[in-house]
N, CA, C and O atoms as CSV, one atom per row, in Angstrom:
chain,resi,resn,atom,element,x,y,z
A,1,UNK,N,N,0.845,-1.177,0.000
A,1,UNK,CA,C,0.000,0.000,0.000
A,1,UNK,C,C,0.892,1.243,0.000
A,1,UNK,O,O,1.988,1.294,0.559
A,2,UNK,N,N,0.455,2.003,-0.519
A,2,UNK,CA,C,1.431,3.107,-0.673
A,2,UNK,C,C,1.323,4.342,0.076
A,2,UNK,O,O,2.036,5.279,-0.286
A,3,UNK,N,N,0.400,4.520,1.244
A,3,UNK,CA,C,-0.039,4.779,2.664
A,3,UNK,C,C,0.639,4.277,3.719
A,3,UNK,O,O,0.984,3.107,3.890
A,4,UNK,N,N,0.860,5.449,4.598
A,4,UNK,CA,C,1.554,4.719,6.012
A,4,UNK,C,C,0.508,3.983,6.731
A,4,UNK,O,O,-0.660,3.914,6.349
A,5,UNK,N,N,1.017,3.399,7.864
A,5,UNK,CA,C,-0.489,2.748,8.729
A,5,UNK,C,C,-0.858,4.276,9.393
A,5,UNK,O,O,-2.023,4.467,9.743
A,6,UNK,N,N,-0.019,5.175,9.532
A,6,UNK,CA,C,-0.956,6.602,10.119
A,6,UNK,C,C,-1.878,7.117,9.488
A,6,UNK,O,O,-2.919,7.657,9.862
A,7,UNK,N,N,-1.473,6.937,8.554
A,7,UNK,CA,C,-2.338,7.734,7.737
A,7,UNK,C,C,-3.670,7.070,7.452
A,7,UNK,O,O,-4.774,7.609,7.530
A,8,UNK,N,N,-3.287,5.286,6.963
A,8,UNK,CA,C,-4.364,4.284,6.957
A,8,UNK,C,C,-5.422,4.246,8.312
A,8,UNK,O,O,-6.535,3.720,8.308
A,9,UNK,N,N,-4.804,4.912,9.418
A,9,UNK,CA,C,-5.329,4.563,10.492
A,9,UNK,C,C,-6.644,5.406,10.704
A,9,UNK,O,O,-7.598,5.022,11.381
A,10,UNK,N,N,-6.544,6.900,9.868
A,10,UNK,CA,C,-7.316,7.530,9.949
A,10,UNK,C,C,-8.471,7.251,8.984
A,10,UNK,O,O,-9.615,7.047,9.390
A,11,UNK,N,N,-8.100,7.249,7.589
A,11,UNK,CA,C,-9.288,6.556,6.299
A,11,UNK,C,C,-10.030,5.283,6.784
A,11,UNK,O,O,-11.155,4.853,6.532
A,12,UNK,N,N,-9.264,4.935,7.376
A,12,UNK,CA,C,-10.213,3.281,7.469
A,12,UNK,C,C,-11.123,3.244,8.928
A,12,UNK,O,O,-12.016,2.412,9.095
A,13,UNK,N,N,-10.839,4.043,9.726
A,13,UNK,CA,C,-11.989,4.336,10.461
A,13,UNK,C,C,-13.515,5.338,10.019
A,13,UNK,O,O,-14.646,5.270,10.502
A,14,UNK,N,N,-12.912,6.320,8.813
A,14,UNK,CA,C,-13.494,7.280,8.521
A,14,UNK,C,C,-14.880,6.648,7.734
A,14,UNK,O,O,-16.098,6.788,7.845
A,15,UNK,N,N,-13.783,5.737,6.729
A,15,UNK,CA,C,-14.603,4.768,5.779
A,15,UNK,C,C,-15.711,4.401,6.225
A,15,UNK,O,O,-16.720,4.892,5.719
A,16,UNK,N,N,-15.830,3.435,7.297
A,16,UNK,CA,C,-17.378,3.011,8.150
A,16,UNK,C,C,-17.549,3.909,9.459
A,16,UNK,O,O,-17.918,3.460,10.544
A,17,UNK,N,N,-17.177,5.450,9.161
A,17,UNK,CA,C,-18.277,6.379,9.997
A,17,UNK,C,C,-18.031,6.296,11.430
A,17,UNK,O,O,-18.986,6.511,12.177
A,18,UNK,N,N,-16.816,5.998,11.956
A,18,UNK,CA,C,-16.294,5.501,13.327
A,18,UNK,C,C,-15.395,6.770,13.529
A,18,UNK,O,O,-15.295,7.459,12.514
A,19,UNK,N,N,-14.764,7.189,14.566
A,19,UNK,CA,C,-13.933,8.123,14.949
A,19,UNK,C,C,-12.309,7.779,15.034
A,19,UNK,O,O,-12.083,6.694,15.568
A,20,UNK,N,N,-11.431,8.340,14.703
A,20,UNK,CA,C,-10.535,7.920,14.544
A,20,UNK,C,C,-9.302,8.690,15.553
A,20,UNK,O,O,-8.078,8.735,15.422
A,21,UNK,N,N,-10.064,9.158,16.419
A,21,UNK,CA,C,-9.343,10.170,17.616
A,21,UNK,C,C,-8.872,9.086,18.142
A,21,UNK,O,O,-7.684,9.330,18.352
A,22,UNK,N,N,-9.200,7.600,18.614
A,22,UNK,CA,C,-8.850,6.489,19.232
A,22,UNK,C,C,-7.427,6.140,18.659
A,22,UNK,O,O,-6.857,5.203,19.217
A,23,UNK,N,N,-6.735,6.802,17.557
A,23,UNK,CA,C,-5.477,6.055,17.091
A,23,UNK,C,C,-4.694,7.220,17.626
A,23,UNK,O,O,-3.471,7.084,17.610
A,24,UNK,N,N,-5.182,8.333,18.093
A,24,UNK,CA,C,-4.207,9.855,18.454
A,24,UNK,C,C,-3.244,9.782,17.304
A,24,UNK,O,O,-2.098,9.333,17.298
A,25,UNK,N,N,-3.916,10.295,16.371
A,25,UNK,CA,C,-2.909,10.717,14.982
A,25,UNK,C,C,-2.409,12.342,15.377
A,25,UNK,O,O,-3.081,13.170,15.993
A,26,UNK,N,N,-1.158,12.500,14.877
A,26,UNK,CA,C,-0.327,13.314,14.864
A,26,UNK,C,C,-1.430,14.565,13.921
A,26,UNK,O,O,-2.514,14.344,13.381
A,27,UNK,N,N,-0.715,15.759,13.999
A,27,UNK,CA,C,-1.312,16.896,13.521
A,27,UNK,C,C,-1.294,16.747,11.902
A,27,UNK,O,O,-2.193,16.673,11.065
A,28,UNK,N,N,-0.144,16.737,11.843
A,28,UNK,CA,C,0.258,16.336,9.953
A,28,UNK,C,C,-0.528,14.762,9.158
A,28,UNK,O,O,-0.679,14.446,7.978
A,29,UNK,N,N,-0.884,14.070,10.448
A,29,UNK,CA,C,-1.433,12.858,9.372
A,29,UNK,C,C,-3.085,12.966,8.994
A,29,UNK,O,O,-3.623,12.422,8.030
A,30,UNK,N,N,-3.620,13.663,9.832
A,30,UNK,CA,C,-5.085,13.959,9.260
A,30,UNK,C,C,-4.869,14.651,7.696
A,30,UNK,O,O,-5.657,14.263,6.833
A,31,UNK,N,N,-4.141,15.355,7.424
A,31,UNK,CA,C,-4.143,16.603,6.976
A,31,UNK,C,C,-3.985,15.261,5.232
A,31,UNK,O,O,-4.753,15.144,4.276
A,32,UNK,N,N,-2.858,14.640,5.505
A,32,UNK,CA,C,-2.157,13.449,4.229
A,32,UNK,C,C,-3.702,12.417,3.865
A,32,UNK,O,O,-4.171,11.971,2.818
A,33,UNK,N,N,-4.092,12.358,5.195
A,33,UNK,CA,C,-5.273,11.354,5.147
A,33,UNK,C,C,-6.526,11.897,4.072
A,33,UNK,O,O,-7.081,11.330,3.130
A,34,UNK,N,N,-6.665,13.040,4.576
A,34,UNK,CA,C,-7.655,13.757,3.469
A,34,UNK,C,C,-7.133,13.907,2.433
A,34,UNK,O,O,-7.888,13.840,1.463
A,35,UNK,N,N,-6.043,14.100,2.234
A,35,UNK,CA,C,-5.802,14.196,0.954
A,35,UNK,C,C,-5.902,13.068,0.180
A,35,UNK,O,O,-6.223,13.036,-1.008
A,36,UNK,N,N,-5.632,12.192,0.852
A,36,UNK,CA,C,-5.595,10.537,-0.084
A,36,UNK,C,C,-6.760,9.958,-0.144
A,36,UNK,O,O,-6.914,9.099,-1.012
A,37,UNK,N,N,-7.583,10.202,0.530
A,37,UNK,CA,C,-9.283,9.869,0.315
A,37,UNK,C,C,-9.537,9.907,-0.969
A,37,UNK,O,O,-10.436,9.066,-0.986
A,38,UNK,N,N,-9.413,10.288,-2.196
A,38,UNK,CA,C,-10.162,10.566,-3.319
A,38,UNK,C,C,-9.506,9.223,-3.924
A,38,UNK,O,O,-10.214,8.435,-4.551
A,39,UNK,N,N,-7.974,8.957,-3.696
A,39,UNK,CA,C,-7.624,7.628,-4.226
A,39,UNK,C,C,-8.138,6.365,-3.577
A,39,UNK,O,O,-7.925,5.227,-3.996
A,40,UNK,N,N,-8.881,6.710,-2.446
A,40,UNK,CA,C,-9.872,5.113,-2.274
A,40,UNK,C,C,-11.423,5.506,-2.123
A,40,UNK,O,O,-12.074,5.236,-1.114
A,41,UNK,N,N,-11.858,6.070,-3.069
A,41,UNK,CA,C,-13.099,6.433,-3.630
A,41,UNK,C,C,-13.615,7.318,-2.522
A,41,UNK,O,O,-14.712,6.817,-2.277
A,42,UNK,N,N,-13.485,8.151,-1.865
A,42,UNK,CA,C,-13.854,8.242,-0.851
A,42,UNK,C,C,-13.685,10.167,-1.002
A,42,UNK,O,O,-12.673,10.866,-1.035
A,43,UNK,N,N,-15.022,10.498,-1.058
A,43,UNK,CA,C,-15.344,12.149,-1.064
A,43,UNK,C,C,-15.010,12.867,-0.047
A,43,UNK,O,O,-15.911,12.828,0.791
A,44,UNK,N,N,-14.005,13.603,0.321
A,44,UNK,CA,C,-14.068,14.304,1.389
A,44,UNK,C,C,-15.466,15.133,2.181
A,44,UNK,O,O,-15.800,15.139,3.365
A,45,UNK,N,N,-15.956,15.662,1.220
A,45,UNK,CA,C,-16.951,16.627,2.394
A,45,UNK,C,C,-18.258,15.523,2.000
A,45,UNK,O,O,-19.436,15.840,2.165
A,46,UNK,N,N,-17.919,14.486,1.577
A,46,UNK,CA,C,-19.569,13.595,2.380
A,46,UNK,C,C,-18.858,12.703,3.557
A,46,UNK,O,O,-19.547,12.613,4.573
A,47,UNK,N,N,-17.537,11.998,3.591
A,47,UNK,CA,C,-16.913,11.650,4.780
A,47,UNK,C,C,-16.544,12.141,5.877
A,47,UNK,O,O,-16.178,11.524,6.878
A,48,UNK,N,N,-16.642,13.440,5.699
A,48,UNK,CA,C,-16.150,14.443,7.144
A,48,UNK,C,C,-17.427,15.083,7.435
A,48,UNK,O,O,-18.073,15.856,6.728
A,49,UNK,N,N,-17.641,14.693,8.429
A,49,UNK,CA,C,-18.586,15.590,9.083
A,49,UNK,C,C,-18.009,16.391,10.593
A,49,UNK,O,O,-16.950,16.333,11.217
A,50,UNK,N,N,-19.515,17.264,10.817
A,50,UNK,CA,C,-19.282,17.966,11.799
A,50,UNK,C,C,-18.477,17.018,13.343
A,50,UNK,O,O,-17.469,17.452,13.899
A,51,UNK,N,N,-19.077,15.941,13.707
A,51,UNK,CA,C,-18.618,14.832,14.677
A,51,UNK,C,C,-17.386,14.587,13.936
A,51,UNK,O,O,-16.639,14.328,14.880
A,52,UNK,N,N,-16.707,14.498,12.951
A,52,UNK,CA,C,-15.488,14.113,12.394
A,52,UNK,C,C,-14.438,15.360,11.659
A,52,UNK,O,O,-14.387,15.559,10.446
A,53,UNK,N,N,-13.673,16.087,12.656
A,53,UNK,CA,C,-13.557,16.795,12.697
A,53,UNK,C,C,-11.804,16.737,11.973
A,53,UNK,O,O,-10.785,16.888,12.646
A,54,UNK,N,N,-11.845,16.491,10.515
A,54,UNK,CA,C,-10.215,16.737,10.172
A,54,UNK,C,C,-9.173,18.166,9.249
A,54,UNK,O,O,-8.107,18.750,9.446
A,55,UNK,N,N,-10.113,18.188,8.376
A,55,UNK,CA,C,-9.673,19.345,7.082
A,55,UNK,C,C,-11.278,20.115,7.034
A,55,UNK,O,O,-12.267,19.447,7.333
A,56,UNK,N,N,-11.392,21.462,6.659
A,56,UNK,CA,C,-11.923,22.198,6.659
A,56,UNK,C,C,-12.045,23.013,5.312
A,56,UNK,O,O,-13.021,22.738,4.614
A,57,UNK,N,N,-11.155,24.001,4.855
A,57,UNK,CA,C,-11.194,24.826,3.902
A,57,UNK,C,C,-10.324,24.004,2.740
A,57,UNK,O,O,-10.625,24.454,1.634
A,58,UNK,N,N,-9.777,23.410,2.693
A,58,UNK,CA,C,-9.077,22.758,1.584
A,58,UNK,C,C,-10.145,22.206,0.786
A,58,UNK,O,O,-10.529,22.453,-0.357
A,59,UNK,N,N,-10.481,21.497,1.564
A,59,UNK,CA,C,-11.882,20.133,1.296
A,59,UNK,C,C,-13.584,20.886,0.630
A,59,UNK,O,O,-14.366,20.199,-0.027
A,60,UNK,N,N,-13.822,22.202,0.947
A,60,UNK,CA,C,-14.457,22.983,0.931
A,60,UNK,C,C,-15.747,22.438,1.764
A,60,UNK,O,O,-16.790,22.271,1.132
A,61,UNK,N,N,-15.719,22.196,2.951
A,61,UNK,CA,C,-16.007,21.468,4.126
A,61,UNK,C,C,-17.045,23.042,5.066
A,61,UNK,O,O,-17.153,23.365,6.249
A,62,UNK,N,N,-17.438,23.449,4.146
A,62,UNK,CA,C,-18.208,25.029,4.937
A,62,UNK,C,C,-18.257,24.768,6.421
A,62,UNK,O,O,-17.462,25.242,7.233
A,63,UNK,N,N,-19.399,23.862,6.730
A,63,UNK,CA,C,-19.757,23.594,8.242
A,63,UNK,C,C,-18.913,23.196,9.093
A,63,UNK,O,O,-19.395,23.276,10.223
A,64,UNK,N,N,-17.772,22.762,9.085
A,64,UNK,CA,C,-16.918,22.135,9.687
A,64,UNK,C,C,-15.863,23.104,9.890
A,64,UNK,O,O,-15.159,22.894,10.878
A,65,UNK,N,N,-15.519,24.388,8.995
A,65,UNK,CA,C,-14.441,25.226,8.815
A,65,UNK,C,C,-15.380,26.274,9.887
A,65,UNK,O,O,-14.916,26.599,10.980
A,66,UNK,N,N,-16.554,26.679,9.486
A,66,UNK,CA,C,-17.318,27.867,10.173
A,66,UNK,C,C,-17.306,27.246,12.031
A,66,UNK,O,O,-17.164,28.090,12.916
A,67,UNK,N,N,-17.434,26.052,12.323
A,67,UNK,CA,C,-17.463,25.319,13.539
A,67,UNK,C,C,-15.892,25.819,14.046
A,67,UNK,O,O,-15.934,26.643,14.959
A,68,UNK,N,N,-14.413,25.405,13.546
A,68,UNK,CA,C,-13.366,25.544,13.760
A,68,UNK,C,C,-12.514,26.686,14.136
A,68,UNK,O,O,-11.392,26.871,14.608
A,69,UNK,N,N,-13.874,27.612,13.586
A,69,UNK,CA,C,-12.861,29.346,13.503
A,69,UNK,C,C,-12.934,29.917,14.608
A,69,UNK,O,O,-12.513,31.066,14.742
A,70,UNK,N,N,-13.409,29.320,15.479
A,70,UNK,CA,C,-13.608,30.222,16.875
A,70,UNK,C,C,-12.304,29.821,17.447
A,70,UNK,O,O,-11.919,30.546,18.364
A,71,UNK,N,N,-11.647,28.976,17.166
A,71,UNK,CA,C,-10.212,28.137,17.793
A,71,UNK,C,C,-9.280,29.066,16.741
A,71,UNK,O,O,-8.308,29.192,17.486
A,72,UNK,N,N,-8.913,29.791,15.543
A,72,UNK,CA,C,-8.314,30.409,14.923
A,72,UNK,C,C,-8.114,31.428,15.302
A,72,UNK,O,O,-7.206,31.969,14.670
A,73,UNK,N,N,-8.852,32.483,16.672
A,73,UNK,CA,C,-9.057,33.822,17.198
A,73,UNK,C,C,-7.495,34.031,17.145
A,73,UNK,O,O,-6.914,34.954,16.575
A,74,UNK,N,N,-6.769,32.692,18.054
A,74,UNK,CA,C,-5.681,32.788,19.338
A,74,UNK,C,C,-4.496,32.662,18.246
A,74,UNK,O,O,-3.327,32.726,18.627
A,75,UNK,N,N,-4.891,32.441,16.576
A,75,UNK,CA,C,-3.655,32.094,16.183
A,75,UNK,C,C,-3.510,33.517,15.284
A,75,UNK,O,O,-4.508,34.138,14.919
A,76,UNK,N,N,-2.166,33.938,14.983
A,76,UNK,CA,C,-1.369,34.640,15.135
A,76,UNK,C,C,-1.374,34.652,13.356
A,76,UNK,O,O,-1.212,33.645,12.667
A,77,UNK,N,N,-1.591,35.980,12.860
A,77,UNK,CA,C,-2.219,35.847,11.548
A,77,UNK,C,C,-0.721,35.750,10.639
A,77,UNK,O,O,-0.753,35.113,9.587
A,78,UNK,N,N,0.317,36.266,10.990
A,78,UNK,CA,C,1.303,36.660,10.546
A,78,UNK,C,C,2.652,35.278,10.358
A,78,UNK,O,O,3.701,35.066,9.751
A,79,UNK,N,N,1.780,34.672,11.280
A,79,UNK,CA,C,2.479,32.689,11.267
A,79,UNK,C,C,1.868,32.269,10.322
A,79,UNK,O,O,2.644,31.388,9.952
A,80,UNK,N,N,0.835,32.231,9.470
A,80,UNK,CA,C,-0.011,31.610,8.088
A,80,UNK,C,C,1.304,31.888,6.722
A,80,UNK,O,O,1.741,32.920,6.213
A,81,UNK,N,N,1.509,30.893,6.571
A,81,UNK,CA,C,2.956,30.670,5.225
A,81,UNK,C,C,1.910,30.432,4.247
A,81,UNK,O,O,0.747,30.054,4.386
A,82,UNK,N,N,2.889,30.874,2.784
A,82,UNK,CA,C,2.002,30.916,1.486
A,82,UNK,C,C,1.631,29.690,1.091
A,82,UNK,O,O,1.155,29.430,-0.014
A,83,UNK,N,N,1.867,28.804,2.100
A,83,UNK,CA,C,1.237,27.129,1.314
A,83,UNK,C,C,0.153,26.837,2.095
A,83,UNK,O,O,-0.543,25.991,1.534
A,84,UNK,N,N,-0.207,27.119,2.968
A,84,UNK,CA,C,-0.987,27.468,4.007
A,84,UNK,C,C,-2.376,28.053,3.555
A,84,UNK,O,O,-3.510,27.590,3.674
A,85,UNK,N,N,-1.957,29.120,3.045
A,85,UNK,CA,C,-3.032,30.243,2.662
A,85,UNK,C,C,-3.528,29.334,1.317
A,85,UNK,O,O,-4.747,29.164,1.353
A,86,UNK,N,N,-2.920,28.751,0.218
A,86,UNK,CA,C,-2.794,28.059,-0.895
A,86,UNK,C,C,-4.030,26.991,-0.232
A,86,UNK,O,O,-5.211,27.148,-0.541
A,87,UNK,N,N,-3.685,26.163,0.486
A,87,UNK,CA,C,-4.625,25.238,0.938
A,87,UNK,C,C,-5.548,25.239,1.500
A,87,UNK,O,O,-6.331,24.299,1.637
A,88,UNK,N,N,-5.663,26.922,2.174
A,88,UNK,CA,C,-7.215,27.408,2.670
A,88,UNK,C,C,-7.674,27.817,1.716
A,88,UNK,O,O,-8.889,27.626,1.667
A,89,UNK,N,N,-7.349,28.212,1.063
A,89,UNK,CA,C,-8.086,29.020,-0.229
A,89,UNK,C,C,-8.355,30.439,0.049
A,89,UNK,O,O,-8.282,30.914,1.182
A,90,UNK,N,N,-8.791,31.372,-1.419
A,90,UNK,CA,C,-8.943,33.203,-0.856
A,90,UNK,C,C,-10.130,33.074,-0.284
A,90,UNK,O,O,-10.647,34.191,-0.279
A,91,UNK,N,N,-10.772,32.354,0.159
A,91,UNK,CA,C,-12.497,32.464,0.566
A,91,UNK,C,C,-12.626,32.409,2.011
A,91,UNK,O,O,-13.435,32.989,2.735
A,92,UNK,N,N,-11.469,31.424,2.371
A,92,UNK,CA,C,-11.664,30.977,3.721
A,92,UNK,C,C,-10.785,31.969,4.699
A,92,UNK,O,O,-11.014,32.305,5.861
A,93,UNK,N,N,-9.559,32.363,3.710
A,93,UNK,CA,C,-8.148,33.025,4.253
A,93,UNK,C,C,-9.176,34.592,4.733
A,93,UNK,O,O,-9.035,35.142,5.825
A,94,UNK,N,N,-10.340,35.165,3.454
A,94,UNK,CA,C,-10.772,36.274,3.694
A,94,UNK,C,C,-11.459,36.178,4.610
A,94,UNK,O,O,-11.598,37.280,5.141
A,95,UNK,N,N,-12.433,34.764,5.513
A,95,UNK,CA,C,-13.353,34.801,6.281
A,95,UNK,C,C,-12.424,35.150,7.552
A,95,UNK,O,O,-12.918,35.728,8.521
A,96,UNK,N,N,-10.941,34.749,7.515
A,96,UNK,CA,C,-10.312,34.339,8.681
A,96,UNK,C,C,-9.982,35.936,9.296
A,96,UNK,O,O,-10.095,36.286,10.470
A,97,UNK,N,N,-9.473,36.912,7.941
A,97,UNK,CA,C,-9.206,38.216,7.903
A,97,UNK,C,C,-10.305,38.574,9.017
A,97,UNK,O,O,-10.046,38.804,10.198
A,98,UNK,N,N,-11.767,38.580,8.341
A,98,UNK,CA,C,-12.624,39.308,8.505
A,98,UNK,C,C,-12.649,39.096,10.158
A,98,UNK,O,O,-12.666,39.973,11.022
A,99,UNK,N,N,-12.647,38.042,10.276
A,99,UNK,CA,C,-12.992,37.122,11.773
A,99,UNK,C,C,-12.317,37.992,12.572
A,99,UNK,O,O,-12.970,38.637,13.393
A,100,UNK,N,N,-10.661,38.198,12.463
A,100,UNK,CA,C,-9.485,39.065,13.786
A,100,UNK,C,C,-9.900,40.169,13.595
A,100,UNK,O,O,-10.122,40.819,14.617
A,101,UNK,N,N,-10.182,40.855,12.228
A,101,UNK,CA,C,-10.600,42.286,12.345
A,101,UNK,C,C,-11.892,42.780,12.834
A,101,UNK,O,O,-12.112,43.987,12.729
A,102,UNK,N,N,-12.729,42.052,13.326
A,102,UNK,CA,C,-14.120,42.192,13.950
A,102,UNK,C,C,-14.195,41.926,15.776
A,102,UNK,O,O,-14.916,42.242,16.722
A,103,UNK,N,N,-13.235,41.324,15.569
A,103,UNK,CA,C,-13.182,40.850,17.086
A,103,UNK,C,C,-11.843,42.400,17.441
A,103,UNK,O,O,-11.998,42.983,18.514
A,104,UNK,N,N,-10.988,42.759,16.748
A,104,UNK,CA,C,-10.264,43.813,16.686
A,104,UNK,C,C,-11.190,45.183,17.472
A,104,UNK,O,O,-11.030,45.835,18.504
A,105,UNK,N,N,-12.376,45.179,16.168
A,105,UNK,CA,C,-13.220,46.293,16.190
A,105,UNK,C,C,-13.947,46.204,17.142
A,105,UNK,O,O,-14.647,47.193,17.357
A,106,UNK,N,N,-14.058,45.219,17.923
A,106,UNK,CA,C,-15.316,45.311,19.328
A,106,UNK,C,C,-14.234,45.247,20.228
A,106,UNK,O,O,-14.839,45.522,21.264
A,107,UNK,N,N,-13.125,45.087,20.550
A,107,UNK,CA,C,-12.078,45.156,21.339
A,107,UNK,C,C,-12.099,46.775,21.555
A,107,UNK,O,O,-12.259,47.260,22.675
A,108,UNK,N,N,-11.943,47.480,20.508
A,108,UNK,CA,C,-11.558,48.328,20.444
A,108,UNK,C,C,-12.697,49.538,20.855
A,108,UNK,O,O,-12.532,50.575,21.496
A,109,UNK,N,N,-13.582,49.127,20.393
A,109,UNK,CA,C,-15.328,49.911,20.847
A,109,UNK,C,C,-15.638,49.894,22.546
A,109,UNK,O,O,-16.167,50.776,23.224
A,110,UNK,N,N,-15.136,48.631,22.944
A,110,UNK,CA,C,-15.100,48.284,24.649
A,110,UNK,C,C,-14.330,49.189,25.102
A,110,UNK,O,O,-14.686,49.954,25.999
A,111,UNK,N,N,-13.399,49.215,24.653
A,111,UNK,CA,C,-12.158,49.987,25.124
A,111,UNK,C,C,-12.013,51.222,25.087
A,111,UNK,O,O,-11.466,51.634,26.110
A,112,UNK,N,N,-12.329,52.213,24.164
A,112,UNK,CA,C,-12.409,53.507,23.892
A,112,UNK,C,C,-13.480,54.064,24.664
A,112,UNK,O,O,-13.378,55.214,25.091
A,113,UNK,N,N,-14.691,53.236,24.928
A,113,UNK,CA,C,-16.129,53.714,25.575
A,113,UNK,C,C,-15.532,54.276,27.019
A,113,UNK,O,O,-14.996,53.521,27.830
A,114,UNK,N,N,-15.691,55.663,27.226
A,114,UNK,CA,C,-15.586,55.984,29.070
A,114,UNK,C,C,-16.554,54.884,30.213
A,114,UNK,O,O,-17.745,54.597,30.093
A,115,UNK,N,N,-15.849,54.546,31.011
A,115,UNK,CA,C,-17.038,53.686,32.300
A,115,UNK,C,C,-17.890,54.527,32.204
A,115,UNK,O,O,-17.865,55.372,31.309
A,116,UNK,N,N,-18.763,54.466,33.060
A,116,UNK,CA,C,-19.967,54.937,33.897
A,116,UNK,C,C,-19.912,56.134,34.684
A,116,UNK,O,O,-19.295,55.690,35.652
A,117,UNK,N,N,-20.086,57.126,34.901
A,117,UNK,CA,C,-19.625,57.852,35.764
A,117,UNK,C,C,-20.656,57.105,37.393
A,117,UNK,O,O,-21.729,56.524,37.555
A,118,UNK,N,N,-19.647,57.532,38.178
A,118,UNK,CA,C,-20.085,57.322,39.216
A,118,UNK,C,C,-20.644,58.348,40.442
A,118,UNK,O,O,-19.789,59.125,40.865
A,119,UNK,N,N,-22.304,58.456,41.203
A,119,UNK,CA,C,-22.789,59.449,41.821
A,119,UNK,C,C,-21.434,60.170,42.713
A,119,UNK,O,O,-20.527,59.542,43.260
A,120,UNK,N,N,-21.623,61.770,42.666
A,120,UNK,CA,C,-20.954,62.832,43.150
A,120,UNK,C,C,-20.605,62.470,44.495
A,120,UNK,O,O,-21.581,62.364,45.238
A,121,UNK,N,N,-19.570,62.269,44.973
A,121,UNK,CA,C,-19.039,62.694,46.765
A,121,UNK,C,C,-18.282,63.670,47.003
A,121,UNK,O,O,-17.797,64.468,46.201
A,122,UNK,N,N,-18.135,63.595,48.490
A,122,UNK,CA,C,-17.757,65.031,48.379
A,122,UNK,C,C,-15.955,65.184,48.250
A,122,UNK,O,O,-15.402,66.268,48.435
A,123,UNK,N,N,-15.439,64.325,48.017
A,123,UNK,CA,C,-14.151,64.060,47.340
A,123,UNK,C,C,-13.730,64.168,45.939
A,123,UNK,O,O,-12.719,64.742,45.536
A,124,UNK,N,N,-14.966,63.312,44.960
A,124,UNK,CA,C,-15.066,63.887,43.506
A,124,UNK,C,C,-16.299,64.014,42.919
A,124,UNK,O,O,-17.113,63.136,42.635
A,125,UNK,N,N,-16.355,65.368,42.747
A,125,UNK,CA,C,-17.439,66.145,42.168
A,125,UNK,C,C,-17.419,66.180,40.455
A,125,UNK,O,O,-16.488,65.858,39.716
A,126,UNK,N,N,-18.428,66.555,40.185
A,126,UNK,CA,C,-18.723,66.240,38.453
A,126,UNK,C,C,-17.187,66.487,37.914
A,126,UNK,O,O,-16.636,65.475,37.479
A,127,UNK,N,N,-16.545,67.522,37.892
A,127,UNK,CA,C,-15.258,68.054,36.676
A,127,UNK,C,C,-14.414,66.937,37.437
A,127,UNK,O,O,-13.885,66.287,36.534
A,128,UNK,N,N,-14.068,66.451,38.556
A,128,UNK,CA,C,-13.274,65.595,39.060
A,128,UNK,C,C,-13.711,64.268,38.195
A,128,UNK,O,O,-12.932,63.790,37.370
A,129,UNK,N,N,-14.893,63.758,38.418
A,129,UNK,CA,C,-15.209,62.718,37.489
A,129,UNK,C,C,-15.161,62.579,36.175
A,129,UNK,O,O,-15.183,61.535,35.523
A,130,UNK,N,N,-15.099,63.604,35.839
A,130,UNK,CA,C,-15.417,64.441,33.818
A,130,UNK,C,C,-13.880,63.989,33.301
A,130,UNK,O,O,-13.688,63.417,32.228
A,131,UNK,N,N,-12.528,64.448,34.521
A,131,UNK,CA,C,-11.675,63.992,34.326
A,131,UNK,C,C,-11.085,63.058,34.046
A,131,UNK,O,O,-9.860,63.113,33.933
């Protein structure tokens, strides 16, 4: 076979709809596994589902990528290499944009807003608080 057993380990659970978290595959072998699916007849986005959680934007896997992006907040946009971006595609790379720059923009709306002012004592009075 021209597959490692890592990689086999993941397709052949996938094949009959079983989970394949039980073999603890490495980060890089999901990634080979999907890719080799099409050489044993096997469609990526009808084999991956939401419960089967491997490739996302490559695969054009919508539900499964839109599920994943909340875990993308923490990653660091400027670490994404051009083979990377290549294998997300411009669709997914732009959702990812949009995603840090929105969470940017309400960061930033929280932040700029003055608190509350708080009722007058006789220590700080309105221009003391205004301050």
């Amino acid at each position: 076979m021209p597959d490692s057993a890592a990689v086999l380990n993941i397709i052949l659970p996938t094949m009959y709809g079983l989970s394949c978290s039980r073999n603890s595959p490495s980060l890089d072998n999901p990634e080979a596994a999907v890719d080799r699916m099409p050489s044993y007849g096997l469609v990526p986005s009808v084999v991956i589902v939401l419960g089967n959680p491997l490739l996302a934007g490559h695969h054009d896997l919508h539900a499964l990528a839109e599920r994943v992006s909340s875990h993308l907040l923490s990653y660091y946009l400027p670490d994404i290499m051009d083979d990377m971006t290549t294998r997300m595609g411009a669709k997914y790379l732009c959702q990812l944009m949009k995603l840090h720059l929105s969470c940017q923009d309400a960061l930033k709306s929280i932040i700029i807003r003055p608190p509350h002012p708080h009722p007058p004592t006789q220590e700080c009075d309105f221009c003391n608080r205004r301050n």
